[in-house]
C-alpha positions as CSV (number, residue, x, y, z in Angstrom):
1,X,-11.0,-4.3,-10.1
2,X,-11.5,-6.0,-13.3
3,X,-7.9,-7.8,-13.4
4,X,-8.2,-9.4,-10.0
5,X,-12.2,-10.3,-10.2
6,X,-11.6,-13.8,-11.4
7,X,-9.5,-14.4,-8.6
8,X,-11.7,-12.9,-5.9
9,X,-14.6,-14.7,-7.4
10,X,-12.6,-18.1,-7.1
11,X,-11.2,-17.4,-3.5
12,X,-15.2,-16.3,-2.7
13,X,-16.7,-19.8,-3.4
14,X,-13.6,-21.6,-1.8
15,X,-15.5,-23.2,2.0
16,X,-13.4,-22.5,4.7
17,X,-13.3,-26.0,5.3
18,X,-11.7,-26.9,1.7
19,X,-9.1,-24.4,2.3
20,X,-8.4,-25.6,6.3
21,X,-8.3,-29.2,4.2
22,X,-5.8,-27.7,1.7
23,X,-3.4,-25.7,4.5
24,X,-4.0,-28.7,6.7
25,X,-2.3,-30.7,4.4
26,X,0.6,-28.6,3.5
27,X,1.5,-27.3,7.2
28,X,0.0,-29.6,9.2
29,X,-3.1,-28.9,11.4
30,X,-2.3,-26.0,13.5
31,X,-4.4,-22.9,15.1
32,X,-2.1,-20.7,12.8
33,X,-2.9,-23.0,9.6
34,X,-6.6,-22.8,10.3
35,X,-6.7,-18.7,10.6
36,X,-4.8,-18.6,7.1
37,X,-7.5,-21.1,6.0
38,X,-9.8,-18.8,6.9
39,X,-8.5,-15.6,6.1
40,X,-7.3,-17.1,2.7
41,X,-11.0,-17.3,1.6
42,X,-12.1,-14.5,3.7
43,X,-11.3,-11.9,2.4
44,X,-13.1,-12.0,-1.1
45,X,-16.6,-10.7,-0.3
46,X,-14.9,-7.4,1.3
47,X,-12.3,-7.1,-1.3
48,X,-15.3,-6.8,-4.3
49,X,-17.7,-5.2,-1.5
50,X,-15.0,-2.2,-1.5
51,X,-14.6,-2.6,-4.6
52,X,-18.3,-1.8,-5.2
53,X,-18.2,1.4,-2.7
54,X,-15.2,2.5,-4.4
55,X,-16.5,3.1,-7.9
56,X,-20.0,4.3,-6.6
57,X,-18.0,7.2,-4.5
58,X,-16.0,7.7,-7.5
59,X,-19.6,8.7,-9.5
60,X,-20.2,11.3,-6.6
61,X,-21.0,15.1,-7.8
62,X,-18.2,16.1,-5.2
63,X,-15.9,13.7,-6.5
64,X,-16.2,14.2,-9.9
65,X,-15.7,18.1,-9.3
66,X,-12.7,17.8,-7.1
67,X,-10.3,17.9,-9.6
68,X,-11.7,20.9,-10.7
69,X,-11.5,22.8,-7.8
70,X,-7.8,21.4,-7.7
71,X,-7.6,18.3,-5.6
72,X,-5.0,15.7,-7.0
73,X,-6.0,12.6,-7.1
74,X,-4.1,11.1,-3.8
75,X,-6.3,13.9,-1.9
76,X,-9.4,12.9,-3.6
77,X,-8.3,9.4,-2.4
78,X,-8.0,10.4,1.3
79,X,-10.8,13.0,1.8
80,X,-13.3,11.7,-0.2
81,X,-13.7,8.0,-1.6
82,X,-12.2,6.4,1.8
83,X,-14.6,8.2,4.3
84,X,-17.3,7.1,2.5
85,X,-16.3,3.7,1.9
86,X,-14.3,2.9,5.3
87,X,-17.8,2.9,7.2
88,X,-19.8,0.6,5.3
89,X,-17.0,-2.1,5.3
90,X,-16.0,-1.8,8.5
91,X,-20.0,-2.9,9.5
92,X,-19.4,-5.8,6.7
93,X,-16.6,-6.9,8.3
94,X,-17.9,-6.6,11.8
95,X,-20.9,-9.5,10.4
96,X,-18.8,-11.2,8.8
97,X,-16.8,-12.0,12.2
98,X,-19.6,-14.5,13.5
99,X,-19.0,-16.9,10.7
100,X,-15.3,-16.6,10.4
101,X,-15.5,-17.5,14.0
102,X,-17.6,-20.5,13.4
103,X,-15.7,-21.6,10.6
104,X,-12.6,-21.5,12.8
105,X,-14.9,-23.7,15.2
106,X,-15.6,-26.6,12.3
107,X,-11.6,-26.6,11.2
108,X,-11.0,-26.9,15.3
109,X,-14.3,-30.0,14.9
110,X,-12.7,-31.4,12.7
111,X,-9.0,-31.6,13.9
112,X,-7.8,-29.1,11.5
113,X,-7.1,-26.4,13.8
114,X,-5.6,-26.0,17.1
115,X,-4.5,-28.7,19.0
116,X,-5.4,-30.5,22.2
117,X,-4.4,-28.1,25.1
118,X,-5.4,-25.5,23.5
119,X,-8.6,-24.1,24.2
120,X,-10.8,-24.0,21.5
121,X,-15.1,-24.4,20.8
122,X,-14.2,-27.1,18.0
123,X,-11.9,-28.5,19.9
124,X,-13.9,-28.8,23.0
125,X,-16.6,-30.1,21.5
126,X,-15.3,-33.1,19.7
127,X,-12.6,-33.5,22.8
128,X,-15.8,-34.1,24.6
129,X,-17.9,-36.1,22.3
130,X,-16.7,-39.4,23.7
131,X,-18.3,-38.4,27.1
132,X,-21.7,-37.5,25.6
133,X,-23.4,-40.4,27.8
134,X,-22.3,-40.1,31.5
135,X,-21.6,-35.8,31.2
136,X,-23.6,-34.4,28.6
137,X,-22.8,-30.7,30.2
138,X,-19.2,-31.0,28.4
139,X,-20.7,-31.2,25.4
140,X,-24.3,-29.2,25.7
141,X,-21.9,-26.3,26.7
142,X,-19.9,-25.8,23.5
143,X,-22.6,-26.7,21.4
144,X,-24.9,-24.1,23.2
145,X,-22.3,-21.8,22.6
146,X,-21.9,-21.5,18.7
147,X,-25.6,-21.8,18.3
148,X,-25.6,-18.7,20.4
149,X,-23.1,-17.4,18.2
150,X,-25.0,-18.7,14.6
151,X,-28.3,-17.1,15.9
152,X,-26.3,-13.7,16.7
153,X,-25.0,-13.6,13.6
154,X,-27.7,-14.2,11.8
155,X,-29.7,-11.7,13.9
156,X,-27.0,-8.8,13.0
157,X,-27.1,-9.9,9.4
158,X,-31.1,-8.8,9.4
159,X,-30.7,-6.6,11.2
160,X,-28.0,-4.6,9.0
161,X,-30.1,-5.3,6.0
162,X,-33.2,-3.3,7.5
C-alpha cells in the first residue's frame, strides 16, 4: 500500500473531466475514450478504500491466530481477509456508479464522449440545446433525468453512511 499511495492519491484528485480532456486529446473523442477517462481516475477511492479493509482484517483476533492453527498465508488470503473486505467494497462501488455515470454524462456534454448517433444523456442534451425555445421537452427530459440520477445518488450516499 505504501509504494503505490502517491499514485492513487494523484489519480484520486484527477476530475473526470481533466482526464476525458487528456484521452480526448490523444484518441480522439469517443464513448470508449471517455469510459477510460473515467475509469482512469476511478478507481483510486476503491483501490485505498480496500486498501484500508485490508489491513484492518489483517489486525483481526482470527487472523492473526490463523497461522497458528496452520493456515498459510494464500488461505488466510481467501477465507479470511477477502470475505470481509469483498462486502464493504462492493457497496462503495455500487455508490460510486451514480457519479461515474454522470461524469460519463458531462464528457458526452461536452463532446468528449460518444458521438452523434449514439445515444447518450450528454449527448442528448447538448444535441438538443439548440431547440430549447420551440421544444423544451427535448431538453427538460435529459436534464430531468440526471437530476434524478444526482438526487439518487446522493440519497444512497446518506443513506449508506447511517
Amino acid at each position: 500500500p505504501r509504494a503505490a499511495t502517491g499514485f492513487i492519491e494523484v489519480a484520486n484528485a484527477a476530475p473526470p473531466i481533466l482526464a476525458g480532456l487528456i484521452v480526448a486529446g490523444v484518441s480522439g473523442p469517443s464513448a470508449t475514450g471517455a469510459a477510460i477517462a473515467v475509469a482512469g481516475v476511478g478507481w483510486a477511492p476503491l483501490a485505498s478504500h480496500a486498501a484500508g479493509l485490508v489491513a484492518e482484517s489483517r489486525q483481526r483476533p482470527d487472523v492473526l491466530l490463523a497461522p497458528v492453527l496452520g493456515e498459510g498465508r494464500v488461505r488466510i488470503a481467501l477465507t479470511r481477509v477477502l470475505p470481509a473486505v469483498i462486502g464493504p467494497l462492493a457497496r462503495h462501488a455500487a455508490l460510486r456508479l451514480p457519479g461515474k455515470a454522470l461524469a460519463l454524462a458531462g464528457l458526452g456534454f461536452l463532446g468528449l464522449g460518444a458521438q452523434s448517433p449514439t445515444p447518450e444523456w450528454g449527448l442528448v442534451l447538448s444535441d438538443a440545446l439548440p431547440y430549447i425555445e420551440r421544444a423544451p421537452w427535448a431538453v427538460v427530459t435529459p436534464a430531468a433525468a440526471l437530476v434524478v440520477l444526482s438526487v439518487t445518488a446522493v440519497a444512497a450516499s446518506r443513506s449508506a453512511r447511517r
